[in-house]
C-alpha positions, -999 to 999 in steps of 0.1 A, spaced: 667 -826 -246 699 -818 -261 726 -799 -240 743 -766 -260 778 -769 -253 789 -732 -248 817 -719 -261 844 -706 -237 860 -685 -257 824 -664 -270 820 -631 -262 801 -624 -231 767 -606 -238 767 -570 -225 752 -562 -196 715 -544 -193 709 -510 -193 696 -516 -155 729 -534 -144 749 -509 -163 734 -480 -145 739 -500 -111 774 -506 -116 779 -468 -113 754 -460 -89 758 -489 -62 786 -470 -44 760 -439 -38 735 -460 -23 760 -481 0 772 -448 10 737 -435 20 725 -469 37 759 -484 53 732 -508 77 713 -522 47 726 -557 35 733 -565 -5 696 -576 -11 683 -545 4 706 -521 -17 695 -549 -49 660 -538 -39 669 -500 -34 682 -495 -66 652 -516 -79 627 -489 -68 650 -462 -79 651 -477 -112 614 -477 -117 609 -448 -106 631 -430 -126 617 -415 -160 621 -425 -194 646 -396 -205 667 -406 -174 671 -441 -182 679 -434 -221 713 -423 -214 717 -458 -200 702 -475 -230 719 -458 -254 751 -472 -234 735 -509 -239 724 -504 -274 760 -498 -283 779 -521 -263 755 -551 -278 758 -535 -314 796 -542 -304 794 -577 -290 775 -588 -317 804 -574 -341 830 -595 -327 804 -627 -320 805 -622 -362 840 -617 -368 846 -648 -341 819 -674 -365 837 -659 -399 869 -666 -382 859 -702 -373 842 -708 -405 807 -712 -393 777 -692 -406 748 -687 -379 712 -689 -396 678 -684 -382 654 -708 -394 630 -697 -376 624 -668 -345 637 -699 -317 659 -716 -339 695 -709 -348 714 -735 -369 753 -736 -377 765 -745 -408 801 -747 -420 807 -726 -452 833 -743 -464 814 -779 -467 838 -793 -499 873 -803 -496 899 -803 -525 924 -832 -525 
């Protein structure tokens, strides 16, 4: 098996519509349960999560949806910039090739 090196300069993916609705809700439920330990308020919001209705959470994924439409924006502009062209040979697959593949003397 063949280890990806990463890139350290990529753009981070964004985070979920979940983690992005936890983010802003995490001090509320600290607040109503100051005993409860950071896997118990993980767990909390969890449950509050599942329980919430679809309507409610679309707000949220909306937020996602445009934060990834972004990151994937500037993960293109960051491959045309290093002269590499991403392509999907098939749905597990991605291959890099350089588009510039012939050099002039």
């Amino acid at each position: 098996m063949v280890k990806r090196v990463k890139d350290p300069q990529a753009p981070k993916k964004p985070p979920t519509a979940f983690f992005l609705w936890l983010k802003e809700n995490r001090p509320r439920l600290q607040e109503s349960n100051p005993k409860v330990s950071v896997t118990g308020i993980a767990k909390l919001a969890g449950e509050e999560w599942r329980n919430m209705k679809d309507k409610q959470k679309e707000e949220w994924q909306k937020k996602h949806d445009e934060l990834r439409a972004e990151s994937k924006r500037c993960m293109q502009e960051k491959n045309n910039e290093s002269g590499l062209q991403i392509i999907r040979t098939t749905p597990c697959v991605i291959r890099f090739i350089r588009l510039k593949t012939f050099f002039t003397s």
